[in-house]
C-alpha positions in Angstrom: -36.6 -148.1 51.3 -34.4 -145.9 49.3 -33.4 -146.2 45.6 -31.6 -145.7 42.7 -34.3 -145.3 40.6 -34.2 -141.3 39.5 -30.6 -141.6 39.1 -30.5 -144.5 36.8 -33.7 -142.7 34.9 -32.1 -139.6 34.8 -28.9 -141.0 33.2 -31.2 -142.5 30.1 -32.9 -139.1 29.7 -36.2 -140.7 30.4 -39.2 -139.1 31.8 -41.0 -140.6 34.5 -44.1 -141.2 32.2 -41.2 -143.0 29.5 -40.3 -145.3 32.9 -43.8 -145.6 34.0 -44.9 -146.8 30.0 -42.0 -149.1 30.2 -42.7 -150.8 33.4 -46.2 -150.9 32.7 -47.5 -147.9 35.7 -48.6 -144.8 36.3 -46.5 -142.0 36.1 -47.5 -141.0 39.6 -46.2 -144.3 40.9 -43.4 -143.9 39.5 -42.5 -140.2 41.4 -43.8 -142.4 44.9 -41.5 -144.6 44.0 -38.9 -141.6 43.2 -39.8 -139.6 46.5 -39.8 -142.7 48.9 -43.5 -142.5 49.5 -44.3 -145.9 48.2 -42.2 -149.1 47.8 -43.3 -150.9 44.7 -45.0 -154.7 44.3 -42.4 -157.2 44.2 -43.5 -157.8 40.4 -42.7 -154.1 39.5 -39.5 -154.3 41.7 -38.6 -157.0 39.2 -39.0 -155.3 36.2 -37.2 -152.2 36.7 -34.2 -154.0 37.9 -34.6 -156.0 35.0 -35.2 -153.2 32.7 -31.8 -151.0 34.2 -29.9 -154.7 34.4 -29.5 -154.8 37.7 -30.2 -157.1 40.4 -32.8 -156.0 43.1 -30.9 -155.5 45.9 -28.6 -153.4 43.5 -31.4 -150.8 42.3 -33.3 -150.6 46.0 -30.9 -150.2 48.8 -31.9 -151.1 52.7 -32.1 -147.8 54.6 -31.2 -148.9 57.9 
């Protein structure tokens, strides 16, 4: 499943260990998340979209 998630990290200036302390992971979750290697629990999947304000089907797009 592909996202948005680097992008929308990138724009804040944020490392990926300032998104993985945020959303309460690892920082290596966070690059498998990044890289497409791992799709995240449906209780981290809602709080980065609710951390970047967006709705999940906005943040993690269907690659198909």
């Amino acid at each position: 499943m592909k996202n948005r998630i680097k992008d929308l990290r990138s724009e804040r200036a944020w490392t990926q260990a300032d998104l993985a302390q945020r959303v309460g992971v690892s920082r290596q979750t966070i690059n498998a998340i990044e890289t497409d290697k791992f799709d995240p629990s449906l209780p981290v999947a809602f709080r980065l979209a609710k951390l970047f304000n967006l709705k999940i089907e906005e943040l993690f797009l269907d690659d198909q």
